[in-house]
Structures are given as structure tokens and as C-alpha cells.
mmCIF file of the N, C-alpha and C atoms, coordinates in Angstrom:
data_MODEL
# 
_entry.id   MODEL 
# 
loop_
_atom_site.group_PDB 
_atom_site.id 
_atom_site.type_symbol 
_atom_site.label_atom_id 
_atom_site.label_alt_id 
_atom_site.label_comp_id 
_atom_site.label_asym_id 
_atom_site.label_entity_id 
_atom_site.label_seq_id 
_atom_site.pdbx_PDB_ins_code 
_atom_site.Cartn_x 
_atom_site.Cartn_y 
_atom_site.Cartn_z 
_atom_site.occupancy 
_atom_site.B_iso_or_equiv 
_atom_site.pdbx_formal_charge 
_atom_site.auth_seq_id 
_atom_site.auth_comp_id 
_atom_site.auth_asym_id 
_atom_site.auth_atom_id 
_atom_site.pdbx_PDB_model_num 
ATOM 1   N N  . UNK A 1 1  ? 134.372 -130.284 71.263 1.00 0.00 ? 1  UNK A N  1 
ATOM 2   C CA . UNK A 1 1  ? 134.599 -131.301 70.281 1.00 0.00 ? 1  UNK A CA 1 
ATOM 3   C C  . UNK A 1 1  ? 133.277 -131.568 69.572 1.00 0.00 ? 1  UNK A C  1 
ATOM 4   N N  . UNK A 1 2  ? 133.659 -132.319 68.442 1.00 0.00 ? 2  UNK A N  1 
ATOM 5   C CA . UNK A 1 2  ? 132.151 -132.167 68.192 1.00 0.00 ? 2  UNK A CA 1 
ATOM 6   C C  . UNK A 1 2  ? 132.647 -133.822 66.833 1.00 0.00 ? 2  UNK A C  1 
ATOM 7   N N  . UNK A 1 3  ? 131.575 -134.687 66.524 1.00 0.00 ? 3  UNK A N  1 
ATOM 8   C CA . UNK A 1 3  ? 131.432 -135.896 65.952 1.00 0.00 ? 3  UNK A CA 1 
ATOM 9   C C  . UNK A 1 3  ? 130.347 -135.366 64.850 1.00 0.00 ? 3  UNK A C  1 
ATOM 10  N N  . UNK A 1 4  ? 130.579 -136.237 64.058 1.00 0.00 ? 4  UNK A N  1 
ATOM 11  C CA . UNK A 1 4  ? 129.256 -136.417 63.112 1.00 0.00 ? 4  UNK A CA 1 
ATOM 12  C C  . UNK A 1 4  ? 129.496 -137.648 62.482 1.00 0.00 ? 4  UNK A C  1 
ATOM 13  N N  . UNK A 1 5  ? 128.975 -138.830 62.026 1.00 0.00 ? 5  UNK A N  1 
ATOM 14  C CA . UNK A 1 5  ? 128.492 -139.670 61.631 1.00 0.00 ? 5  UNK A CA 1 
ATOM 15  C C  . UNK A 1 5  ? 126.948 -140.279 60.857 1.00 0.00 ? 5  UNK A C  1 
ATOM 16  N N  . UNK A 1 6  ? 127.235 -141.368 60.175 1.00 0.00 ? 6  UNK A N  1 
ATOM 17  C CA . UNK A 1 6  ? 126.019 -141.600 59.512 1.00 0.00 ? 6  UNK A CA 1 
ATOM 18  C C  . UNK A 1 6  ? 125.630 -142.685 60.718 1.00 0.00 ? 6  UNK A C  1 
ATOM 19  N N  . UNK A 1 7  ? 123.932 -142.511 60.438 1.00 0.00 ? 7  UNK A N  1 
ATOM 20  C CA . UNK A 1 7  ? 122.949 -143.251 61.205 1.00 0.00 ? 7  UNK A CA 1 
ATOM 21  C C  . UNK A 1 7  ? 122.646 -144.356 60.043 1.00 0.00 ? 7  UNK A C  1 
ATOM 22  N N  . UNK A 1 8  ? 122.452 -145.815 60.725 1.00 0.00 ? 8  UNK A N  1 
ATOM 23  C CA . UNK A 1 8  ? 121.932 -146.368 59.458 1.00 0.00 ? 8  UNK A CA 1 
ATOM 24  C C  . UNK A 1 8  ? 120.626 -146.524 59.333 1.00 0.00 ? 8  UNK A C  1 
ATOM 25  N N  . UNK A 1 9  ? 120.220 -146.432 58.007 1.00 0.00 ? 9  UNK A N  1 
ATOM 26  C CA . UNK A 1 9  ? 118.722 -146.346 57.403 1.00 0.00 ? 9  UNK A CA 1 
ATOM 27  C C  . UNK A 1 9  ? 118.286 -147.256 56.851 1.00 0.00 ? 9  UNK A C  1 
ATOM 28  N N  . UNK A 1 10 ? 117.465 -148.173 56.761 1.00 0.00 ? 10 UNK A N  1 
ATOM 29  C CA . UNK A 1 10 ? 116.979 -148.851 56.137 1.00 0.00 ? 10 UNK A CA 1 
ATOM 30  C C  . UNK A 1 10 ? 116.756 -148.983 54.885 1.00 0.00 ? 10 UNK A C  1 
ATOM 31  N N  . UNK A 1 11 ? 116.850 -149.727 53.949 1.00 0.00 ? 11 UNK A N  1 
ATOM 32  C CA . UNK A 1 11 ? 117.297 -149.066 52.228 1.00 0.00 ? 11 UNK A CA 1 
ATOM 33  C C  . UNK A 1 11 ? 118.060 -147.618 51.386 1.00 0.00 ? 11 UNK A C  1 
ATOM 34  N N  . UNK A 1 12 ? 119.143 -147.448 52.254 1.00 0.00 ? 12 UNK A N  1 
ATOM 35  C CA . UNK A 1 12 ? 119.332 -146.438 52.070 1.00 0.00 ? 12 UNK A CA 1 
ATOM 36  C C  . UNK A 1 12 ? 120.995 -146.987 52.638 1.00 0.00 ? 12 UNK A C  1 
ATOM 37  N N  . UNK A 1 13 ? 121.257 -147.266 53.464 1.00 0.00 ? 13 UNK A N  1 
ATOM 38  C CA . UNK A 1 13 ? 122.415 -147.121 54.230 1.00 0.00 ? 13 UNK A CA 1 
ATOM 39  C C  . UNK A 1 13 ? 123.167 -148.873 53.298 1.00 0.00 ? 13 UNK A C  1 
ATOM 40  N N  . UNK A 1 14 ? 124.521 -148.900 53.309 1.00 0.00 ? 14 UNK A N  1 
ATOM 41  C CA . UNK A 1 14 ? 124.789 -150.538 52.595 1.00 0.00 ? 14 UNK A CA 1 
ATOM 42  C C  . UNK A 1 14 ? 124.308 -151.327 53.819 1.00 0.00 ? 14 UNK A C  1 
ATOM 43  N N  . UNK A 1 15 ? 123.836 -152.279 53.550 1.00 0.00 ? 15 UNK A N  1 
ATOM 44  C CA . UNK A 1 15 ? 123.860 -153.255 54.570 1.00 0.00 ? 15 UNK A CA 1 
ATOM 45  C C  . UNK A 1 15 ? 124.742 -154.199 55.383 1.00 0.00 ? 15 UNK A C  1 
ATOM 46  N N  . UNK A 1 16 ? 124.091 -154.417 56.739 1.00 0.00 ? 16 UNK A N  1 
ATOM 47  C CA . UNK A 1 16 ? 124.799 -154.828 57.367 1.00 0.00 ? 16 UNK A CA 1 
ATOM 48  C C  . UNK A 1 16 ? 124.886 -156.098 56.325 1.00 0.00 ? 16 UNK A C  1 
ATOM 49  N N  . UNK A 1 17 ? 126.438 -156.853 56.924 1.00 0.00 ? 17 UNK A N  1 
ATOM 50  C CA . UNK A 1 17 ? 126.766 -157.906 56.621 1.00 0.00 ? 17 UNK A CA 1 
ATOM 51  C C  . UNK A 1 17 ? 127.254 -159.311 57.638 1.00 0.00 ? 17 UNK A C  1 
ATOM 52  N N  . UNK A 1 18 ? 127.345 -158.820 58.667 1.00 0.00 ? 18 UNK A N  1 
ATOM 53  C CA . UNK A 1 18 ? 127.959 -159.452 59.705 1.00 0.00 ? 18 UNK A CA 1 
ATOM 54  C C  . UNK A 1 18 ? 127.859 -159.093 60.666 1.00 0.00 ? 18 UNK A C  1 
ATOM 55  N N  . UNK A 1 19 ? 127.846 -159.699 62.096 1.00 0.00 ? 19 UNK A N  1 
ATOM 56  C CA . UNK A 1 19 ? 127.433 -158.925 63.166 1.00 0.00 ? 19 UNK A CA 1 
ATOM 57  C C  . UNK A 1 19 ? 128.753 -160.323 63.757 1.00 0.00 ? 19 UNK A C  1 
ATOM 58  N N  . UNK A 1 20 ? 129.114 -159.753 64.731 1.00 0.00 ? 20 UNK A N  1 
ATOM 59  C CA . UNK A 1 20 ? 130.253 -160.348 65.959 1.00 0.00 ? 20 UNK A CA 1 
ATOM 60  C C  . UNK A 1 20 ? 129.840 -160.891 67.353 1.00 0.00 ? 20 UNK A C  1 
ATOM 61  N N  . UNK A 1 21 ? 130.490 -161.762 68.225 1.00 0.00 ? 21 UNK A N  1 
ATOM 62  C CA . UNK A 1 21 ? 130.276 -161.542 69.295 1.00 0.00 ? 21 UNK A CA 1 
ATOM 63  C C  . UNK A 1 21 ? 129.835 -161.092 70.175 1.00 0.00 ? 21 UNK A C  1 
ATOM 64  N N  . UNK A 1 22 ? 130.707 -159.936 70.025 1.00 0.00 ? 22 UNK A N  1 
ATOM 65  C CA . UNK A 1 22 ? 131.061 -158.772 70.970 1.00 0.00 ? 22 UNK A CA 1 
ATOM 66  C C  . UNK A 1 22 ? 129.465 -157.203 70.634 1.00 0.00 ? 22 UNK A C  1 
ATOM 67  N N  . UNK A 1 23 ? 128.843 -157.649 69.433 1.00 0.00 ? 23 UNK A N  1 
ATOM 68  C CA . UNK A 1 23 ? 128.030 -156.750 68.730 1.00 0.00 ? 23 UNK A CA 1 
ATOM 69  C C  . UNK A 1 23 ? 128.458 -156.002 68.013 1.00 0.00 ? 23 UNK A C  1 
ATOM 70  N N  . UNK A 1 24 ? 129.674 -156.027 67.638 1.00 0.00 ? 24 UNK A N  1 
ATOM 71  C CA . UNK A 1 24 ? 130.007 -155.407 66.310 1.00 0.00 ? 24 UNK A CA 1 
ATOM 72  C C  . UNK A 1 24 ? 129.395 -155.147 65.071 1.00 0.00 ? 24 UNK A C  1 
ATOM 73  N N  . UNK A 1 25 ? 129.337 -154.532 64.257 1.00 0.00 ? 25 UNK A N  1 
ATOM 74  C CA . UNK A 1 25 ? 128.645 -155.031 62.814 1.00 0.00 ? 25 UNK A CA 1 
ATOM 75  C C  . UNK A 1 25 ? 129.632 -154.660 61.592 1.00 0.00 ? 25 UNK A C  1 
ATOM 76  N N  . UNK A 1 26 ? 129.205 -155.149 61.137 1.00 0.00 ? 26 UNK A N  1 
ATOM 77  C CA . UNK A 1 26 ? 130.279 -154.862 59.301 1.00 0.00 ? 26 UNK A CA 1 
ATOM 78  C C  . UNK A 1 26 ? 129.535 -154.614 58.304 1.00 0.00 ? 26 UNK A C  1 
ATOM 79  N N  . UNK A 1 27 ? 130.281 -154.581 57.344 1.00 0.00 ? 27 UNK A N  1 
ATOM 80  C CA . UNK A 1 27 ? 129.424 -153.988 55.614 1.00 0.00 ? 27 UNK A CA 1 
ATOM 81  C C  . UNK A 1 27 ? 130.800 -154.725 55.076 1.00 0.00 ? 27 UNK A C  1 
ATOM 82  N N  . UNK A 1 28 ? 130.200 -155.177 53.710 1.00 0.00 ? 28 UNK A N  1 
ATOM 83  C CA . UNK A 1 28 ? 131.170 -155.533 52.686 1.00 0.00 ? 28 UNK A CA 1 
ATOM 84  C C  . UNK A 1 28 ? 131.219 -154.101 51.748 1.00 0.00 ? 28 UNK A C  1 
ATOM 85  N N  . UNK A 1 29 ? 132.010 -153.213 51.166 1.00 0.00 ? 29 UNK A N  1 
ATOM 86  C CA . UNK A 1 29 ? 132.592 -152.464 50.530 1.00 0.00 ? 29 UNK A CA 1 
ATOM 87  C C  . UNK A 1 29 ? 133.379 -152.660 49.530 1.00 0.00 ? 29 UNK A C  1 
ATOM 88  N N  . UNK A 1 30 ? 133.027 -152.252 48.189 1.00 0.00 ? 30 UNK A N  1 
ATOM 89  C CA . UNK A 1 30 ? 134.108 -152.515 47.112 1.00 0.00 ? 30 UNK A CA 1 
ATOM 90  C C  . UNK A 1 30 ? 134.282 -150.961 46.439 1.00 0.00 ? 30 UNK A C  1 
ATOM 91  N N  . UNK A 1 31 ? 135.522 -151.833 46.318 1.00 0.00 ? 31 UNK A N  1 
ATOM 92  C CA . UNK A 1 31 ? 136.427 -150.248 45.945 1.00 0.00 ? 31 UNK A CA 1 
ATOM 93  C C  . UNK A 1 31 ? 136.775 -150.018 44.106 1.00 0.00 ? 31 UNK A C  1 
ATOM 94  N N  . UNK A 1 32 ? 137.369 -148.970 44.068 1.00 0.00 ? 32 UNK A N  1 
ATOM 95  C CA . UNK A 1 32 ? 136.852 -148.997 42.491 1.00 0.00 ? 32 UNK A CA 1 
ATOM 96  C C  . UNK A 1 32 ? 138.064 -149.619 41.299 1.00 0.00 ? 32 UNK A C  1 
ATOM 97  N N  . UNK A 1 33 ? 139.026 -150.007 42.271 1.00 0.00 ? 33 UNK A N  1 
ATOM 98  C CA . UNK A 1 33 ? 139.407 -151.470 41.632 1.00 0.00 ? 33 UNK A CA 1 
ATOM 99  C C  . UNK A 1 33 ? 138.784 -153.120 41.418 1.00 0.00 ? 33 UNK A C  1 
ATOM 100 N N  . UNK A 1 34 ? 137.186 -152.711 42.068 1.00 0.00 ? 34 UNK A N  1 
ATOM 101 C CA . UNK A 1 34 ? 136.949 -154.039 42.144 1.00 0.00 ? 34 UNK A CA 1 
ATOM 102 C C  . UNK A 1 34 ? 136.953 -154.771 43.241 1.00 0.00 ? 34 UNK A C  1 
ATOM 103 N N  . UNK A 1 35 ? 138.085 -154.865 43.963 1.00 0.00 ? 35 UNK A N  1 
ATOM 104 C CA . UNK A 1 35 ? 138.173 -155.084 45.365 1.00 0.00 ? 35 UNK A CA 1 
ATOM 105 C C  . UNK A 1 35 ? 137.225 -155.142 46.410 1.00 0.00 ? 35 UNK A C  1 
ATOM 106 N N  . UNK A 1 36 ? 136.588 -155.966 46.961 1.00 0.00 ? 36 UNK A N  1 
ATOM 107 C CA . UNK A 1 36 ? 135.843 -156.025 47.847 1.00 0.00 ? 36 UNK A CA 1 
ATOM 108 C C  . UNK A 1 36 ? 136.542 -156.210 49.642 1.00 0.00 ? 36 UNK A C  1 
ATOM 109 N N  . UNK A 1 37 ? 135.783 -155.525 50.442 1.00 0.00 ? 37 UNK A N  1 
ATOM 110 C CA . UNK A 1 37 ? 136.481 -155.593 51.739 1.00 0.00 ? 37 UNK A CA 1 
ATOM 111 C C  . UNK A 1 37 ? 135.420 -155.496 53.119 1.00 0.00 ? 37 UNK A C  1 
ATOM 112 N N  . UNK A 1 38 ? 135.524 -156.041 53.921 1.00 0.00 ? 38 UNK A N  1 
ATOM 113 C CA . UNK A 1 38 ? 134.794 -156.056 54.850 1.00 0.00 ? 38 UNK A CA 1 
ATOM 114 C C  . UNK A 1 38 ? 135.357 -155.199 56.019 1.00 0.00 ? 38 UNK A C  1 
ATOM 115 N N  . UNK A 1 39 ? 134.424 -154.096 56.230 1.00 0.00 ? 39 UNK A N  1 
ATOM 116 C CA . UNK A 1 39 ? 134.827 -152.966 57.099 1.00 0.00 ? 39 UNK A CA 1 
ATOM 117 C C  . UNK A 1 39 ? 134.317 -153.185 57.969 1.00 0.00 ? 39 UNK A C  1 
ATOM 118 N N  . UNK A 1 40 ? 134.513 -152.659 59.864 1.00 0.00 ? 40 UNK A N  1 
ATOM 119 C CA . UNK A 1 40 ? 133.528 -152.643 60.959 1.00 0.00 ? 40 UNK A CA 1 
ATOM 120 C C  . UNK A 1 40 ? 132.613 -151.388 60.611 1.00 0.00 ? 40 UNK A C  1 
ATOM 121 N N  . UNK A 1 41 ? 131.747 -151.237 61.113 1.00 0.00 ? 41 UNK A N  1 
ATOM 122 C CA . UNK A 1 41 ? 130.713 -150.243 60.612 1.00 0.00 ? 41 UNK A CA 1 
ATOM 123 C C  . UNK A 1 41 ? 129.848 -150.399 62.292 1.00 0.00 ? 41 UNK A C  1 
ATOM 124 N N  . UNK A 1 42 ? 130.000 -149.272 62.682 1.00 0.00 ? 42 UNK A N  1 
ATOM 125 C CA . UNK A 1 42 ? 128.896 -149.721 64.211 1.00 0.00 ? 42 UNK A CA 1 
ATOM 126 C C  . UNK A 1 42 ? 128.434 -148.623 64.258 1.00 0.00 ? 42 UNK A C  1 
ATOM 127 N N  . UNK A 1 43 ? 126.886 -148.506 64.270 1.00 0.00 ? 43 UNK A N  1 
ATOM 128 C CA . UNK A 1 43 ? 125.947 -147.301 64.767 1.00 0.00 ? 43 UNK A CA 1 
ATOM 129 C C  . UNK A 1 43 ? 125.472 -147.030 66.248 1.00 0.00 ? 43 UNK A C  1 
ATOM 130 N N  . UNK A 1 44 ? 126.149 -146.429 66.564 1.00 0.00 ? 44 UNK A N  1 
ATOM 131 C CA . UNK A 1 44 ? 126.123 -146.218 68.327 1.00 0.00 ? 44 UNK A CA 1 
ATOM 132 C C  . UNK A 1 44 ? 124.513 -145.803 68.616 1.00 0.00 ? 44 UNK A C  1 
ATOM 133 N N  . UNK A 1 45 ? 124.405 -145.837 69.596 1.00 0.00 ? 45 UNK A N  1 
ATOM 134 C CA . UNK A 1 45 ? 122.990 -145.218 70.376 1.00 0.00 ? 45 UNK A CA 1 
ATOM 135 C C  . UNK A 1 45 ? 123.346 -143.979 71.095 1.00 0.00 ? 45 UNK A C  1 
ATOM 136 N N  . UNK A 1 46 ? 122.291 -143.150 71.110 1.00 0.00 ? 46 UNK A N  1 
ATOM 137 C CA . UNK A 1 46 ? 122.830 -142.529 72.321 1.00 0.00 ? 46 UNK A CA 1 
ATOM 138 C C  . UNK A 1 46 ? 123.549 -142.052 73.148 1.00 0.00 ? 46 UNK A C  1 
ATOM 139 N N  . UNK A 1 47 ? 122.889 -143.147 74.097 1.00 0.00 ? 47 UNK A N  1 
ATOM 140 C CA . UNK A 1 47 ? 123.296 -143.676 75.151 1.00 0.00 ? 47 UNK A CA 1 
ATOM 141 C C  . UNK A 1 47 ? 124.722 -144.635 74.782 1.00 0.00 ? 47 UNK A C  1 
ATOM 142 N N  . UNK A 1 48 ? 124.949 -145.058 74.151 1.00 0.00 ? 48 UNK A N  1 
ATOM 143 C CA . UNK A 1 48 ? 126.596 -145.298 73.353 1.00 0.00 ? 48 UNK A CA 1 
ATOM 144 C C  . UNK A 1 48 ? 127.519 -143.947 73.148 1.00 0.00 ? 48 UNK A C  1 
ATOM 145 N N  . UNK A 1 49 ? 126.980 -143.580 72.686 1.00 0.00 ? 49 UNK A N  1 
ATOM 146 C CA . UNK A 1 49 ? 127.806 -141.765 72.660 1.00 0.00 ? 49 UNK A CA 1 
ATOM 147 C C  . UNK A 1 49 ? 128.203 -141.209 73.942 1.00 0.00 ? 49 UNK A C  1 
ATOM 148 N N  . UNK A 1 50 ? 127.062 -140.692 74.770 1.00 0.00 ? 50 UNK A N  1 
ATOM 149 C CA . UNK A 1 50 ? 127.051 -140.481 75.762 1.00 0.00 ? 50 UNK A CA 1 
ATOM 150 C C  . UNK A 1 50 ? 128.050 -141.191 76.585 1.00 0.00 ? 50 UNK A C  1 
ATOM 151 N N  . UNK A 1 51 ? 128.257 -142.256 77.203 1.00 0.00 ? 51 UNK A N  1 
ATOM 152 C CA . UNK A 1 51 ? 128.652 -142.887 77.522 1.00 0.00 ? 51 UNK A CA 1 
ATOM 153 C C  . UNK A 1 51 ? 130.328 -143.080 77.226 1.00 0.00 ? 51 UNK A C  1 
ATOM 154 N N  . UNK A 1 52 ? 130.868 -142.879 76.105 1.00 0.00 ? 52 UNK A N  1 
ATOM 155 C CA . UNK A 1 52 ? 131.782 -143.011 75.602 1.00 0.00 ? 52 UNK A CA 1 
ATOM 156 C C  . UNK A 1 52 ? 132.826 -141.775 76.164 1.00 0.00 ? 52 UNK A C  1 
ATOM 157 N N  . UNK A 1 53 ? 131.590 -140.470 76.135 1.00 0.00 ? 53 UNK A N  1 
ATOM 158 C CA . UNK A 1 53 ? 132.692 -139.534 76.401 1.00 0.00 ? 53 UNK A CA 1 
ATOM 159 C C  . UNK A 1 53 ? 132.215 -138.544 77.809 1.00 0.00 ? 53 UNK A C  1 
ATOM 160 N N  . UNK A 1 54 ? 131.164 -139.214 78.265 1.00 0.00 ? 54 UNK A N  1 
ATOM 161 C CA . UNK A 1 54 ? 130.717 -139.306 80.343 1.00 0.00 ? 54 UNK A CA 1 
ATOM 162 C C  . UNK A 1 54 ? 131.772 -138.992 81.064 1.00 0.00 ? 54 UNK A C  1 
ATOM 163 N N  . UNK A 1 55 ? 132.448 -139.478 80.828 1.00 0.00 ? 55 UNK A N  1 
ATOM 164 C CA . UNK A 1 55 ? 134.252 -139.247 81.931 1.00 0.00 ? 55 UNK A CA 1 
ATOM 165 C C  . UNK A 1 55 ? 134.822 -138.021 81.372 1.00 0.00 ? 55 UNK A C  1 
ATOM 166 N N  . UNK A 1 56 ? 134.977 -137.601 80.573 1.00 0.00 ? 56 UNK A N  1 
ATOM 167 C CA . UNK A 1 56 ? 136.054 -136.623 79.954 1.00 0.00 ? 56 UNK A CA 1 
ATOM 168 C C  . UNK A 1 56 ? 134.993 -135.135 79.629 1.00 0.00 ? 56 UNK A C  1 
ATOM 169 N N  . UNK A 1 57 ? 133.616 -135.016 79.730 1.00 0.00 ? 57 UNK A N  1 
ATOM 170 C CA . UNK A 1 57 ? 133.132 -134.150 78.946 1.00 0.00 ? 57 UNK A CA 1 
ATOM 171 C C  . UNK A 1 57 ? 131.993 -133.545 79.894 1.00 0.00 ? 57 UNK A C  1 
ATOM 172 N N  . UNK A 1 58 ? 132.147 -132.220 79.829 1.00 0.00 ? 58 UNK A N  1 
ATOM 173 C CA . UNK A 1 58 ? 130.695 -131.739 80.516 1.00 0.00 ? 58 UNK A CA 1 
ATOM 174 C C  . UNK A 1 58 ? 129.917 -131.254 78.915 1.00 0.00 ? 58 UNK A C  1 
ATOM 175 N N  . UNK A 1 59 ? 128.830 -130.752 78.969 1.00 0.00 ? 59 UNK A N  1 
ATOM 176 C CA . UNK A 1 59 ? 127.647 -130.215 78.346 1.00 0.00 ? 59 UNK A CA 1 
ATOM 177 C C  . UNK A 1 59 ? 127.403 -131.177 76.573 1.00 0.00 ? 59 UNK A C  1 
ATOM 178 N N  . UNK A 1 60 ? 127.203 -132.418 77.260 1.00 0.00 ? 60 UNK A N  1 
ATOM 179 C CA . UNK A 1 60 ? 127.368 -133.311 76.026 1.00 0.00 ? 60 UNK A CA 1 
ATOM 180 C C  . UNK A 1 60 ? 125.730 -133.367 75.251 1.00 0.00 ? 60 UNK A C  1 
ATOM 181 N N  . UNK A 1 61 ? 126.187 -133.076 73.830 1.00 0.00 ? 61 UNK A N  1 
ATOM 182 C CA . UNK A 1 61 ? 124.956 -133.079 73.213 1.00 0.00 ? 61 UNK A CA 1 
ATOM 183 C C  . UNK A 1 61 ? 124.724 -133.993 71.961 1.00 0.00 ? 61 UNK A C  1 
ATOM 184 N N  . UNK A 1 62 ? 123.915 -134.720 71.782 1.00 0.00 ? 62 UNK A N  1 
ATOM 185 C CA . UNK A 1 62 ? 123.481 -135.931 70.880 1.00 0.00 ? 62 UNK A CA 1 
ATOM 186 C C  . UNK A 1 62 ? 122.350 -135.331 70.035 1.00 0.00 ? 62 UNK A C  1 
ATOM 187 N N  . UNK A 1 63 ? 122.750 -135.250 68.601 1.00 0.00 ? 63 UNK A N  1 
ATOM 188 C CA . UNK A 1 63 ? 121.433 -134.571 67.315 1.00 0.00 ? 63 UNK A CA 1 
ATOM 189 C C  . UNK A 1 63 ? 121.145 -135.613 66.932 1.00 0.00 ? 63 UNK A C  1 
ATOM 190 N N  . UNK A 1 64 ? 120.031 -136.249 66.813 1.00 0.00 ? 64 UNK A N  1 
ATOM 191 C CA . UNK A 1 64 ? 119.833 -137.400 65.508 1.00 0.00 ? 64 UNK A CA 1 
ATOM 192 C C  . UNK A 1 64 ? 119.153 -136.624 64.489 1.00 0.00 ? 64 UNK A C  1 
ATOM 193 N N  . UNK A 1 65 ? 119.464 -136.812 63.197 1.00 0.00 ? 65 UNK A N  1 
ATOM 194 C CA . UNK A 1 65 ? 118.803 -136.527 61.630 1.00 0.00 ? 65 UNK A CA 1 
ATOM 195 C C  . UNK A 1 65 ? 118.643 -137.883 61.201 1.00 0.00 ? 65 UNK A C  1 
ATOM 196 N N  . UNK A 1 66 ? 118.025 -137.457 60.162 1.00 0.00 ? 66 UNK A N  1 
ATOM 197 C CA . UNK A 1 66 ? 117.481 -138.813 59.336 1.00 0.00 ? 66 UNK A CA 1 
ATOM 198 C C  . UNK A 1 66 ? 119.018 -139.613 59.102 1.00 0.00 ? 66 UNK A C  1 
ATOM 199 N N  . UNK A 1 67 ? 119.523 -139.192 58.671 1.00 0.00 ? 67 UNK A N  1 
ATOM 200 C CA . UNK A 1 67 ? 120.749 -139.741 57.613 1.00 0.00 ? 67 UNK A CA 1 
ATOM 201 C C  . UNK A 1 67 ? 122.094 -139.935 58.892 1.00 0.00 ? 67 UNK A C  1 
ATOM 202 N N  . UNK A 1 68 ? 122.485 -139.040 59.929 1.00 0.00 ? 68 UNK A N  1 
ATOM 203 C CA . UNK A 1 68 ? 123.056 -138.662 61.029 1.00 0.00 ? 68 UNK A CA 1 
ATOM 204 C C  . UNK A 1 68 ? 123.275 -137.942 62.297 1.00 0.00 ? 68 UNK A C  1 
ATOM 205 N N  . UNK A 1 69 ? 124.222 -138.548 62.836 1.00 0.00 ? 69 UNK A N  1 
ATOM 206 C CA . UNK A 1 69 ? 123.629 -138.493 63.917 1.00 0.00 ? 69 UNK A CA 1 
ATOM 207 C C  . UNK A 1 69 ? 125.325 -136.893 64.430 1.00 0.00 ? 69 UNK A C  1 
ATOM 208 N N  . UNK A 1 70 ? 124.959 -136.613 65.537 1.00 0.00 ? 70 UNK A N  1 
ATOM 209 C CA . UNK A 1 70 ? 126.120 -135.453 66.058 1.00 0.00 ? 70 UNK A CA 1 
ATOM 210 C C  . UNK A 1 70 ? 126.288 -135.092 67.063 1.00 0.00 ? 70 UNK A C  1 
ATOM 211 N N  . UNK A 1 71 ? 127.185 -135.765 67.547 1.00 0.00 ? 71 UNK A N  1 
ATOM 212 C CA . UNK A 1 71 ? 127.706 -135.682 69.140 1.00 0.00 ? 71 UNK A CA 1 
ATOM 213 C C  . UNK A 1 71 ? 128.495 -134.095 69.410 1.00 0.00 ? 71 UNK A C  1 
ATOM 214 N N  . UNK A 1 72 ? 128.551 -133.506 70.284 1.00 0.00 ? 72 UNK A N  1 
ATOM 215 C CA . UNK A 1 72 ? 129.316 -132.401 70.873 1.00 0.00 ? 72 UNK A CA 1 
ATOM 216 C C  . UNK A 1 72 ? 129.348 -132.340 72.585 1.00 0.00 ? 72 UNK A C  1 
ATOM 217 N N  . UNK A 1 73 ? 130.766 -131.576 72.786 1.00 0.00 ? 73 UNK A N  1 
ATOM 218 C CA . UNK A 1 73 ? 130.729 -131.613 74.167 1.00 0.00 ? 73 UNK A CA 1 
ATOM 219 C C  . UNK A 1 73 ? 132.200 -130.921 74.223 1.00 0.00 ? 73 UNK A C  1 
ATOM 220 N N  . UNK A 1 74 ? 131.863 -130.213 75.602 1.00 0.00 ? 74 UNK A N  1 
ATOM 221 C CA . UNK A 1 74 ? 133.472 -129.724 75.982 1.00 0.00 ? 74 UNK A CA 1 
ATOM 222 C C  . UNK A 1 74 ? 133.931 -130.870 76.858 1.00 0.00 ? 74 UNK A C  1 
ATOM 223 N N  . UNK A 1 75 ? 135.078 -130.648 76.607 1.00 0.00 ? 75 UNK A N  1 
ATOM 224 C CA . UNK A 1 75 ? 136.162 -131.322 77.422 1.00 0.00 ? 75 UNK A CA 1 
ATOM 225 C C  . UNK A 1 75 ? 136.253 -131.162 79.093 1.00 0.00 ? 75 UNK A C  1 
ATOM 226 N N  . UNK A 1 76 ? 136.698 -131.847 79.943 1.00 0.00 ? 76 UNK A N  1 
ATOM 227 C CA . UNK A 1 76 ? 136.879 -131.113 81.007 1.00 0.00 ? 76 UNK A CA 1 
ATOM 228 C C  . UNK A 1 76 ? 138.238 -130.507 81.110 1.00 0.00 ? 76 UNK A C  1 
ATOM 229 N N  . UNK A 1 77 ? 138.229 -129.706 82.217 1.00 0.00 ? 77 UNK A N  1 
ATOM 230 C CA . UNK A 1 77 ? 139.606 -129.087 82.388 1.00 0.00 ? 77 UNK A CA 1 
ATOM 231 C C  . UNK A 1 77 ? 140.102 -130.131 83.568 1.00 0.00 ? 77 UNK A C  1 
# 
């Protein structure tokens, strides 16, 4: 399997807008009707990745790039 996602960047990425409880985070987003909307948006760590797919996956691998980040891993049998 394999993930790819954006990492967020500092002037570069929209900004956060909200953060939760629980550590969630959001972005406000407008669409090209105009429409504005508040999406969850969460940049995992790692060790968040990892973690996520620990139970189900042997040979798990985490890339960070500037811009994103790229999880891979097999499945178990």
C-alpha cells in the first residue's frame, strides 16, 4: 500500500484555522462558487503514520519531502 499526502509548510500550505479538543486541525476553503467551508485537515507525524498501520503492516516506510510526506507498507497475511 502506499499513501501520499501534503506536509504543512509554513507560508506555503493554507492555514490552519482551528484546532479541536481532541487535536484536530482545520482550514477554511472556498470553492469557486464562492462558498466557503471548513474542512478537517490533520498532518500526522511519523510516528502517527506508523502507528496507524503497526497492527496490519510489516516493512512500513515513512518519506518526508518538503511539500509531502509518503507512507508504504505491505499488509500482513
Amino acid at each position: 500500500m502506499v499513501f501520499v499526502d501534503n506536509q504543512y509548510v509554513e507560508d506555503n500550505s493554507t492555514p490552519l484555522s482551528a484546532r479541536d479538543p481532541d487535536g484536530n486541525t482545520y482550514q477554511d476553503r472556498r470553492l469557486a462558487d464562492g462558498s466557503r467551508h471548513r474542512v478537517l485537515k490533520n498532518f500526522p507525524t511519523q510516528a502517527d503514520l506508523r502507528n496507524a498501520v503497526g497492527n496490519i503492516a510489516t516493512d512500513i516506510r515513512v518519506l518526508d519531502f518538503t511539500y509531502y510526506w509518503c507512507l508504504s507498507y505491505m499488509l500482513c497475511e
